[in-house]
C-alpha positions as a Markdown table, in Angstrom:
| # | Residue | x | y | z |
|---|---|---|---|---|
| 1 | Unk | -4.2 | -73.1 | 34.2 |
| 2 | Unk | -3.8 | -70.5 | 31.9 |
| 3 | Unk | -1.8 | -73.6 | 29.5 |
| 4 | Unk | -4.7 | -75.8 | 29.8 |
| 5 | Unk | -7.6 | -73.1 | 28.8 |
| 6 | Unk | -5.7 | -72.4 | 25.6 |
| 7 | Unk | -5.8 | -76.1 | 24.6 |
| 8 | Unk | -9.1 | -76.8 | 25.6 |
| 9 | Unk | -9.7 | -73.7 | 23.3 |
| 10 | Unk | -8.5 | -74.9 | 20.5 |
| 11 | Unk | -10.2 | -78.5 | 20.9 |
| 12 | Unk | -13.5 | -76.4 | 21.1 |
| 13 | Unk | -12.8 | -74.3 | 18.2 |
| 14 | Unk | -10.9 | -77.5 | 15.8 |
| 15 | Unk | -14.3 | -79.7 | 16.8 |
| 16 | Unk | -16.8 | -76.2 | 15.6 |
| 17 | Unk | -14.7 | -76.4 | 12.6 |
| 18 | Unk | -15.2 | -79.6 | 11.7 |
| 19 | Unk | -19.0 | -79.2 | 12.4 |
| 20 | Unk | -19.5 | -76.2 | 10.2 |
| 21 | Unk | -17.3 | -78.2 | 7.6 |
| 22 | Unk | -19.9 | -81.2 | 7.4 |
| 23 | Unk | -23.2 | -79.3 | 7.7 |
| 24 | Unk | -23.9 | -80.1 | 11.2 |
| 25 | Unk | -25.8 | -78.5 | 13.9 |
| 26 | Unk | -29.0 | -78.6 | 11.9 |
| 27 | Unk | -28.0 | -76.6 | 9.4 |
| 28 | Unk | -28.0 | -77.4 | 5.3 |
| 29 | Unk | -25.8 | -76.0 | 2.7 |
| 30 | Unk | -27.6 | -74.2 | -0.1 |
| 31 | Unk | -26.4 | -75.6 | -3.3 |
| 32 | Unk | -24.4 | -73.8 | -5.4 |
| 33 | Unk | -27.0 | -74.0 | -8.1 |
| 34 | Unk | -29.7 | -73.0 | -6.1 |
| 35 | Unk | -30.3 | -68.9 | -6.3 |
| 36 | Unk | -30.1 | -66.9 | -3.2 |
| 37 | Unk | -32.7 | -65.0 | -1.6 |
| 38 | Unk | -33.0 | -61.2 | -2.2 |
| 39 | Unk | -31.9 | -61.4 | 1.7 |
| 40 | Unk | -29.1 | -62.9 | 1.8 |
| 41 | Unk | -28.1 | -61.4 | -1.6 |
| 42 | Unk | -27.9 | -57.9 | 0.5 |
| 43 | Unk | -25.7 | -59.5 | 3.3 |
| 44 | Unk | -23.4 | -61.4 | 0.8 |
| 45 | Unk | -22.6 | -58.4 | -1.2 |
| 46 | Unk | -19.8 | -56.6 | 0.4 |
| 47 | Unk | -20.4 | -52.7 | 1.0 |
| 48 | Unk | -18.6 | -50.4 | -1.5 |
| 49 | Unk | -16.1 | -48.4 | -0.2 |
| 50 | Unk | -16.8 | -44.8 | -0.6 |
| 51 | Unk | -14.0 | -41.9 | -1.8 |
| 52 | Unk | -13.4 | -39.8 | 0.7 |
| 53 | Unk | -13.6 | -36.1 | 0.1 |
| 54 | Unk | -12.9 | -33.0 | 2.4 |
| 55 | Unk | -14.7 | -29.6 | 2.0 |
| 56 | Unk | -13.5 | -26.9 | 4.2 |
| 57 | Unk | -15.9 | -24.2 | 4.8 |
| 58 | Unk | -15.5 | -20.7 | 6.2 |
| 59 | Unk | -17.6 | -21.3 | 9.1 |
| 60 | Unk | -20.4 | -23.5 | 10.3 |
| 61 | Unk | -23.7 | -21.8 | 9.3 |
| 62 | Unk | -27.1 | -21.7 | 7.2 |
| 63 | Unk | -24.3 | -20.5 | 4.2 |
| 64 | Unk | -23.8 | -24.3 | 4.1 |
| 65 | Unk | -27.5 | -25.2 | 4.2 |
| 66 | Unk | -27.2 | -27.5 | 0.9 |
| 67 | Unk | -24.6 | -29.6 | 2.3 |
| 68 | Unk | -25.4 | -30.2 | 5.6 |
| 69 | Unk | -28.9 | -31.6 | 3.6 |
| 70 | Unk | -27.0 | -33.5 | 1.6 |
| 71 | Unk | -25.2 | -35.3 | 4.3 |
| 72 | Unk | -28.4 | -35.9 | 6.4 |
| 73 | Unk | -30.4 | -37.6 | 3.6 |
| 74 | Unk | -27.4 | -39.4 | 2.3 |
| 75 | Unk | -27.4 | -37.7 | -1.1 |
| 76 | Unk | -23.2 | -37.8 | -1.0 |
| 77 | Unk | -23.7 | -41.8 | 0.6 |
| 78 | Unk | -25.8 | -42.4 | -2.9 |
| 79 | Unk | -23.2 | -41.3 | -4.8 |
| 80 | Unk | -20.7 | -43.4 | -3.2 |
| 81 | Unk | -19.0 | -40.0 | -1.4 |
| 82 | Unk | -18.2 | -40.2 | 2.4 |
| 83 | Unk | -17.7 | -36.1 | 3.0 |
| 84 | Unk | -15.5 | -34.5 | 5.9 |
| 85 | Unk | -16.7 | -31.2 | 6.6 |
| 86 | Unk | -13.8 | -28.5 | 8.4 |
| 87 | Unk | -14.1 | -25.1 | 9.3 |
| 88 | Unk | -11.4 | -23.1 | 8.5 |
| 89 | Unk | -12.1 | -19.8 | 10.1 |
| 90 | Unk | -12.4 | -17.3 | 7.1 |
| 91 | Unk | -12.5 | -16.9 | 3.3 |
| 92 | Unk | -9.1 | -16.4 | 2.9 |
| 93 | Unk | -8.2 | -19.7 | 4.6 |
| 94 | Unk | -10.5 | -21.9 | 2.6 |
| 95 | Unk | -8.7 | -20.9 | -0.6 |
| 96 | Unk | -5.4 | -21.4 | 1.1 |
| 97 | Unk | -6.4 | -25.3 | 2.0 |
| 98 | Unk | -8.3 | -25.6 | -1.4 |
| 99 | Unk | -4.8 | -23.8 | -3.4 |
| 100 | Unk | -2.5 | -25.9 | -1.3 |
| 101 | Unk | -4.3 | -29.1 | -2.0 |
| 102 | Unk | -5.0 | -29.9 | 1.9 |
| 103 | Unk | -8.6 | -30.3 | 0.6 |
| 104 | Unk | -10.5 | -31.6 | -2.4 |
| 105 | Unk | -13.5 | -28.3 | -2.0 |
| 106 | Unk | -13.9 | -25.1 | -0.4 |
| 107 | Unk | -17.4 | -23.6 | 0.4 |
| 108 | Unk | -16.6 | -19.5 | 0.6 |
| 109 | Unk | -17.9 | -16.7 | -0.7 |
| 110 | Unk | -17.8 | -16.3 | -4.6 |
| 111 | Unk | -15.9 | -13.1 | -4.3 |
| 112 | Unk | -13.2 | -14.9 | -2.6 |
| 113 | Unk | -12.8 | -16.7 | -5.7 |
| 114 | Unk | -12.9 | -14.4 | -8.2 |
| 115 | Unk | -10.4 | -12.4 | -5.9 |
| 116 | Unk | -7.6 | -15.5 | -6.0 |
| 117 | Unk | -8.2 | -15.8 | -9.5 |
| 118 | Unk | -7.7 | -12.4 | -9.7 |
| 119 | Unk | -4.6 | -13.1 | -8.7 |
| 120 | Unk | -3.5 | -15.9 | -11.0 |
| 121 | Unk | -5.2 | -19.0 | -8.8 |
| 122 | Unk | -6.6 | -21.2 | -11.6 |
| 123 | Unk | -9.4 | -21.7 | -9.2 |
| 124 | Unk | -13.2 | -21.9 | -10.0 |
| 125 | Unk | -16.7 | -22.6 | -8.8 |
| 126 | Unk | -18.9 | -25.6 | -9.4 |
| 127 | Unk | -22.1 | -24.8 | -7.4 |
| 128 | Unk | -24.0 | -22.1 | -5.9 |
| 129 | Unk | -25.1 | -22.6 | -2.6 |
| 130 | Unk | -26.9 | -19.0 | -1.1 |
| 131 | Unk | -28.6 | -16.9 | -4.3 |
| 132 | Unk | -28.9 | -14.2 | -1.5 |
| 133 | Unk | -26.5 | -11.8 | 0.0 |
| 134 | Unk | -26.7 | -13.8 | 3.2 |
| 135 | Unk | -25.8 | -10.9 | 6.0 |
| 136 | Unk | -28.2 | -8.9 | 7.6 |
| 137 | Unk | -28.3 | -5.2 | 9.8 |
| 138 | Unk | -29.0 | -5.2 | 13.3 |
| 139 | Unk | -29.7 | -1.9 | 15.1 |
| 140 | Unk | -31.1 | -1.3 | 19.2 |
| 141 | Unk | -34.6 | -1.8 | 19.0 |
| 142 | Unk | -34.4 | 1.6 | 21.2 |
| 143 | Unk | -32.5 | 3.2 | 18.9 |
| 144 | Unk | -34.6 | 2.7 | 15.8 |
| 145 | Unk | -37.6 | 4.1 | 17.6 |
| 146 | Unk | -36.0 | 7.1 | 18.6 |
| 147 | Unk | -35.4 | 7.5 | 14.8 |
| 148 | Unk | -38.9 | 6.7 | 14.1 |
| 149 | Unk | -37.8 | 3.3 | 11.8 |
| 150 | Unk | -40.1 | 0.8 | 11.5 |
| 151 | Unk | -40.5 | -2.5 | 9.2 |
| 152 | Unk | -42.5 | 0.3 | 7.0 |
| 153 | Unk | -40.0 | 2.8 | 6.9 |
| 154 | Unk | -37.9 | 3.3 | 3.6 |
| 155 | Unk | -34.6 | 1.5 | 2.5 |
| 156 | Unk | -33.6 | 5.1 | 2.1 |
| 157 | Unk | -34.5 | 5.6 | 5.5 |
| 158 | Unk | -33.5 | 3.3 | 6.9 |
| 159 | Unk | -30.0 | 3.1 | 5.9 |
| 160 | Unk | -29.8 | 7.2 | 7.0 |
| 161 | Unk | -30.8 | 5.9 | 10.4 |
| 162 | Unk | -26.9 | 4.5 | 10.6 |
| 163 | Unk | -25.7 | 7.5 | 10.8 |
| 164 | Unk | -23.6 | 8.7 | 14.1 |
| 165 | Unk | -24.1 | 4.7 | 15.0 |
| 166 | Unk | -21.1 | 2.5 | 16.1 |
| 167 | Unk | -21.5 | -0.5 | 13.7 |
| 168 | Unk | -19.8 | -3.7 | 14.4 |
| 169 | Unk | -18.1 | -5.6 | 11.7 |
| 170 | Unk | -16.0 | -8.9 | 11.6 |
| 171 | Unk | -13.0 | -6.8 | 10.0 |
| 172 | Unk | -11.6 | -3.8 | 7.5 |
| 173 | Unk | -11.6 | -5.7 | 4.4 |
| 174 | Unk | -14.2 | -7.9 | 5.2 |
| 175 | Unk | -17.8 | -8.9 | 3.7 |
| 176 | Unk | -19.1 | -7.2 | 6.2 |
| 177 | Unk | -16.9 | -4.3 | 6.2 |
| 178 | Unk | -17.7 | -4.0 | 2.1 |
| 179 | Unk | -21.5 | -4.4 | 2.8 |
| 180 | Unk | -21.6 | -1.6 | 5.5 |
| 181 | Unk | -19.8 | 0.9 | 3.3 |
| 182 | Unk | -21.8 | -0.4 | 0.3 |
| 183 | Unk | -25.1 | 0.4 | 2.2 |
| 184 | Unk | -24.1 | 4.0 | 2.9 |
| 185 | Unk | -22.7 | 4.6 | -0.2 |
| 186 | Unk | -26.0 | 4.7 | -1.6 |
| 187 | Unk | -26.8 | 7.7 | 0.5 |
| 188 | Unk | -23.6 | 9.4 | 0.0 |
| 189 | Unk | -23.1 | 8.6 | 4.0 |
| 190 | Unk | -18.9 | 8.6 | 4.7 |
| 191 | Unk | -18.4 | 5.6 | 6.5 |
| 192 | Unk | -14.9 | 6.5 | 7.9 |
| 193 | Unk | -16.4 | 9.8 | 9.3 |
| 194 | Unk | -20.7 | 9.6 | 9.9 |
| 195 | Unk | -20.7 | 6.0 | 11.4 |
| 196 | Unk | -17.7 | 4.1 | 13.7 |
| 197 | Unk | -17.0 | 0.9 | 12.3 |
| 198 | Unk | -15.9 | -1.4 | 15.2 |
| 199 | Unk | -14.0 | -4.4 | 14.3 |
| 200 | Unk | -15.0 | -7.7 | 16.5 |
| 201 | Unk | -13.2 | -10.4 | 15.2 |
| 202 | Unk | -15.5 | -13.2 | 15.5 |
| 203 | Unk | -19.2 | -13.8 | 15.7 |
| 204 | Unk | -19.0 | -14.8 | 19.3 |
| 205 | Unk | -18.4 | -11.3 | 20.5 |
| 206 | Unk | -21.1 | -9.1 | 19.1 |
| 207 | Unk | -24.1 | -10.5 | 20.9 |
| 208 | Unk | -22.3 | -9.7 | 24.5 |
| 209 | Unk | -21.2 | -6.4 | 23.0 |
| 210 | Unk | -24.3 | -5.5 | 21.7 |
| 211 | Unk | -26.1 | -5.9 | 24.5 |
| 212 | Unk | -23.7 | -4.2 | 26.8 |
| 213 | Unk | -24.5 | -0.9 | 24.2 |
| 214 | Unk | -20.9 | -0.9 | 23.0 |
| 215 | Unk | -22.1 | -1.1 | 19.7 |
| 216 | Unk | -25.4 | 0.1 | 18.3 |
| 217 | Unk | -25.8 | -1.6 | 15.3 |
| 218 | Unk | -23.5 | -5.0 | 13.4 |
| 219 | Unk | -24.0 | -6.6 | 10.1 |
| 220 | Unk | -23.7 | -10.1 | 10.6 |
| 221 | Unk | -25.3 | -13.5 | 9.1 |
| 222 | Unk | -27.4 | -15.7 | 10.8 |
| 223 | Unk | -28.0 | -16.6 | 13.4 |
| 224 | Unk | -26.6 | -14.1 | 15.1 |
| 225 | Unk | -28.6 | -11.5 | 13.4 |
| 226 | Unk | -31.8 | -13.3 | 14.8 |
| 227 | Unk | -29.9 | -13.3 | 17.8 |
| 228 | Unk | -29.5 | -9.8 | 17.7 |
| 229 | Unk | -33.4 | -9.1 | 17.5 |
| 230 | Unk | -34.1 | -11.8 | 19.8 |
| 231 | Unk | -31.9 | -9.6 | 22.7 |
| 232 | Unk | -33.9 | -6.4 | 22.0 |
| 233 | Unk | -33.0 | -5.9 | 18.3 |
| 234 | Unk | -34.5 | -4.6 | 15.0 |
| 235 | Unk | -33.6 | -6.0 | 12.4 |
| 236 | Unk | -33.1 | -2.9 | 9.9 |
| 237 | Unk | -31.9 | -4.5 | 6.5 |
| 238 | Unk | -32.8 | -8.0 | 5.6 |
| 239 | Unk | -30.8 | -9.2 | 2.7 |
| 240 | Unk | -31.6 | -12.8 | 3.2 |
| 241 | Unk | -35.2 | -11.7 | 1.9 |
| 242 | Unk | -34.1 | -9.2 | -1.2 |
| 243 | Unk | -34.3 | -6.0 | 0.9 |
| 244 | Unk | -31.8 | -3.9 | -1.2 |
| 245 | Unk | -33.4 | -4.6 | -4.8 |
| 246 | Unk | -29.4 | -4.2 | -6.7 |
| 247 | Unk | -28.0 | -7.4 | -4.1 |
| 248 | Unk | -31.6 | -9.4 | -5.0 |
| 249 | Unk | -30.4 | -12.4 | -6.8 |
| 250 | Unk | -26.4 | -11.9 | -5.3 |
| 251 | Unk | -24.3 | -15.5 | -5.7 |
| 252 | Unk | -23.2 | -15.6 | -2.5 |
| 253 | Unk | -21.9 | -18.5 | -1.3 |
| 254 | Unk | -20.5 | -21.9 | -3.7 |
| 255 | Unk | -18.3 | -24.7 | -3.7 |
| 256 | Unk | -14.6 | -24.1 | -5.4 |
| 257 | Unk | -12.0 | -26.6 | -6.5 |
| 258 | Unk | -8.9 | -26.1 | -8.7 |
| 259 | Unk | -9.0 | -26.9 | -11.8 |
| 260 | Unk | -6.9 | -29.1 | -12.8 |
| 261 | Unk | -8.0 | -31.3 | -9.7 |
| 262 | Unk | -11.7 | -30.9 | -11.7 |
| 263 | Unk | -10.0 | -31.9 | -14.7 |
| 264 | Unk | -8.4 | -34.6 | -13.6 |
| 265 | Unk | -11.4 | -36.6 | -12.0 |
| 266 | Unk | -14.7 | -35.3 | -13.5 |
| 267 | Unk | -16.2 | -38.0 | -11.9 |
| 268 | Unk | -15.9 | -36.9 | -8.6 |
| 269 | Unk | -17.1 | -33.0 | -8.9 |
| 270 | Unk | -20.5 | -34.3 | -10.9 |
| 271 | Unk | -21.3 | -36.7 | -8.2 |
| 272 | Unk | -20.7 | -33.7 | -5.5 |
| 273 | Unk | -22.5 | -31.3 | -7.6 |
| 274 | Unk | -25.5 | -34.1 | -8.5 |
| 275 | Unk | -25.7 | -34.6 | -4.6 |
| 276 | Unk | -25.8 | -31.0 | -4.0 |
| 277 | Unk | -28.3 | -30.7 | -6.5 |
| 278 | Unk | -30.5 | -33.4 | -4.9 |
| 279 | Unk | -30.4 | -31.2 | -1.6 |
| 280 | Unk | -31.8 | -28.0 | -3.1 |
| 281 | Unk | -34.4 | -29.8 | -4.9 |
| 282 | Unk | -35.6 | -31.1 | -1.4 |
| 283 | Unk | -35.0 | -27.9 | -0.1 |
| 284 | Unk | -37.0 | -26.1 | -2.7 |
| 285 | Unk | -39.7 | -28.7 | -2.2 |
| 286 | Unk | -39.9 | -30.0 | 1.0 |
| 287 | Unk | -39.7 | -27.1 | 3.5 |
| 288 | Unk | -40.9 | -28.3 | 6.7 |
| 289 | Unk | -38.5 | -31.6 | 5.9 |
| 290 | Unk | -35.9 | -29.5 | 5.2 |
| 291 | Unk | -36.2 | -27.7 | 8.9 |
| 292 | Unk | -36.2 | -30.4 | 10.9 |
| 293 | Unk | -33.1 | -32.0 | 9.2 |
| 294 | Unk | -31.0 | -28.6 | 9.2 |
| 295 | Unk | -31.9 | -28.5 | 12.9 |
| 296 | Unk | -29.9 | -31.3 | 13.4 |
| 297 | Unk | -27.1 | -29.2 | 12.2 |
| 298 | Unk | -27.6 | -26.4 | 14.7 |
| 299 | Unk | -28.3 | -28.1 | 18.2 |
| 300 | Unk | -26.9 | -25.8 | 19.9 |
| 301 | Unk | -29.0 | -22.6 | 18.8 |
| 302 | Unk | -32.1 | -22.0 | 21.0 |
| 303 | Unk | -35.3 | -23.2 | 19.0 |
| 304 | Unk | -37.3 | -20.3 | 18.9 |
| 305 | Unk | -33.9 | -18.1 | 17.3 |
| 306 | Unk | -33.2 | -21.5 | 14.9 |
| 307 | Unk | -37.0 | -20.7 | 13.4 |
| 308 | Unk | -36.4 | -17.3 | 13.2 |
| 309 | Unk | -33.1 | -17.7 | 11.5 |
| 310 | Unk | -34.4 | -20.8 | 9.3 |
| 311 | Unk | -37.7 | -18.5 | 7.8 |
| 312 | Unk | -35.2 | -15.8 | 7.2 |
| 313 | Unk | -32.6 | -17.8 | 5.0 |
| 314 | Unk | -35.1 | -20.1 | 3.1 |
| 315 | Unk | -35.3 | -17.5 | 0.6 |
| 316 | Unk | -31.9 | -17.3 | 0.2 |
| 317 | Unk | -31.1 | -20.7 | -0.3 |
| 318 | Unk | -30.4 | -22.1 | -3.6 |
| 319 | Unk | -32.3 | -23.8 | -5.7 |
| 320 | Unk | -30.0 | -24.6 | -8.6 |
| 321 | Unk | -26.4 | -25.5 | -8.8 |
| 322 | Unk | -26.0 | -23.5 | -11.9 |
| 323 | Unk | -23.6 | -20.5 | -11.0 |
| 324 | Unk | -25.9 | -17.6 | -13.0 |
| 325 | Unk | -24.4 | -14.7 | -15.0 |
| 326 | Unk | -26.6 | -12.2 | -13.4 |
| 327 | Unk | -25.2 | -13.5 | -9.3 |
| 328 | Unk | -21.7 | -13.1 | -11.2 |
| 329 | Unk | -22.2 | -9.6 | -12.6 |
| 330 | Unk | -23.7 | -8.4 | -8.8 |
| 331 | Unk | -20.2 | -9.7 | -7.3 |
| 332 | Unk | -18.4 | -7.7 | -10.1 |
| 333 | Unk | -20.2 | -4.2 | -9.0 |
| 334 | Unk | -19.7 | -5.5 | -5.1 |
| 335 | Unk | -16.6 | -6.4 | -5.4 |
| 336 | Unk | -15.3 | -4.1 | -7.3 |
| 337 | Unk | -13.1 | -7.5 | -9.2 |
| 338 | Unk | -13.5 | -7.5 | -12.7 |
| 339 | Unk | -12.4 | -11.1 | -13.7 |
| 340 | Unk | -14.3 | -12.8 | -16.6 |
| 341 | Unk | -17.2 | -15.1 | -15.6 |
| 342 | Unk | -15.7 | -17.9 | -18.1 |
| 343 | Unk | -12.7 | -17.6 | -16.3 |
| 344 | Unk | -14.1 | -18.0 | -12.8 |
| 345 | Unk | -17.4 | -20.1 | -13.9 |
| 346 | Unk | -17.6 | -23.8 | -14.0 |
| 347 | Unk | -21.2 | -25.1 | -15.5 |
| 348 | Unk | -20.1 | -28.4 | -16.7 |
| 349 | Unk | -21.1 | -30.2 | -13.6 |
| 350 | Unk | -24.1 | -28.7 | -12.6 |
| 351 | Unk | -25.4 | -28.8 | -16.2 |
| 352 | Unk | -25.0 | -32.1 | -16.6 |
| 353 | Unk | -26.7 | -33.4 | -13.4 |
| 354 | Unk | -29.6 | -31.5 | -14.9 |
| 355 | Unk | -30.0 | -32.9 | -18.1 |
């Protein structure tokens, strides 16, 4: 049975063939010197395959903003890019990927950069991403009243309310850890004896911790700094909006490649950096476009914390790929890395999308 199915098969498919072959079934051949139809231009032409590129990021979050736009409008699909996105779990672990040639592009911090070149990484950025120091302080709503803070109080003031607060921090050596201690620097506050600086790993664990009252206060990123307000929080110090007027302007977050991969195919890095581009045009001018696409990225966070978070970061976002001098020399005082902005600075791309 199964013998006499195969043959009859065949027959079937040898008589279709022969069909096809003669113009049957109703059917007429175009001639060859008749032009096709825009139509069936589109379905002849065969789709162009697209280069592959990975960009590991430090984690998944509005940092990213440009890219995830970039991908939902297919910016990267015009320019014949088909992007992987990975999360690598930390600064330090982007450059590794981007040093050990696992990926094509990193998205980190800029001071990450200058701190493997630093180091002898021939290693640059192409494109800012967040003009903005993009982490924010949290404090118990509770707390800042008994302090008498309010959205009106002083930076001054408000940074003095930290004091004898347990502060929670993704690590010692961290952003966050270098923002706390920058913050109360500027009123001669000791962080490693007026404030407890709690180290909680990952983002996951301060909302549960903050409101169990193990910590008072955290200096995070969104969302979990809206988070933070949304489950009685104040938020003390916005950086996202320019609160502290020496970070106002800070190049915070950008793509990095090595250079000699940039080197080696221009062409690649001006088509990520043109599609980048693209995205914080339509960012810059389409904001309520630019909202619903992003929440497409970020399903999973409550709508009423995603609009919170999204009004706070739209400052921040960028609106250039052009890596500024000013954004540079903020990292330098931040950082405390002196590395020359040539030496850590690629324009080329983002100049020449420009043009």
């Amino acid at each position: 049975m199964r013998k006499k199915n195969v043959i009859l098969s065949l027959v079937i498919g040898l008589m279709l063939l022969f069909i096809t072959a003669c113009g049957g079934g109703g059917q007429t051949n175009q001639s060859s010197t008749e032009p096709a139809k825009e139509g069936d231009q589109e379905q002849a032409a065969p789709s162009a395959e697209k280069q592959k590129v990975t960009i590991a990021q430090t984690t998944h979050g509005f940092l990213f903003a440009p890219i995830y736009v970039a991908e939902q409008k297919g910016f990267f699909a015009d320019e014949g890019l088909d992007v992987e996105v990975i999360i690598a779990g930390g600064g330090s672990k982007v450059m590794a990927a981007v040093i050990g040639g696992s990926v094509e592009i990193g998205g980190t911090t800029l001071g990450n950069v200058m701190d493997a070149a630093e180091k002898g990484q021939d290693v640059q950025i192409f494109t800012t991403l967040m003009n903005q120091y993009a982490s924010n302080v949290v404090i118990r709503k509770e707390i800042a009243e008994e302090k008498g803070i309010t959205e009106n109080s002083s930076i001054s003031e408000k940074i003095n309310a930290l004091k004898g607060l347990k502060i929670a921090i993704t690590s010692p050596g961290s952003s966050s850890d270098k923002l706390v201690r920058y913050l109360l620097s500027m009123e001669n506050i000791n962080p490693d004896k007026d404030v407890q600086l709690v180290p909680l790993g990952k983002s996951e664990a301060v909302i549960p911790s903050f409101k169990q009252k193990q910590i008072d206060a955290f200096a995070f990123s969104s969302p979990t700094a809206d988070m933070g307000v949304m489950n009685d929080g104040f938020m003390l110090i916005n950086l996202s909006k320019g609160d502290i007027k020496e970070l106002d302007g800070f190049l915070y977050t950008g793509l990095v490649a090595k250079k000699d991969k940039m080197e080696s195919n221009p062409e690649l890095f001006e088509k990520m950096t043109r599609a980048i581009a693209k995205a914080e045009n339509f960012i810059k001018t389409d904001k309520a476009g630019s909202k619903e696409i992003l929440k497409k990225s970020f399903e999973d966070i409550e709508a009423n914390v995603f609009d919170i978070a999204f009004e706070n970061n739209y400052p921040a976002f960028a609106t250039s790929p052009i890596v500024t001098k000013e954004g540079y020399d903020m990292n330098i005082s931040f950082e405390g890395i002196d590395v020359p902005y040539d030496q850590v600075v690629n324009n080329s791309f983002a100049e020449k999308v420009q043009q």
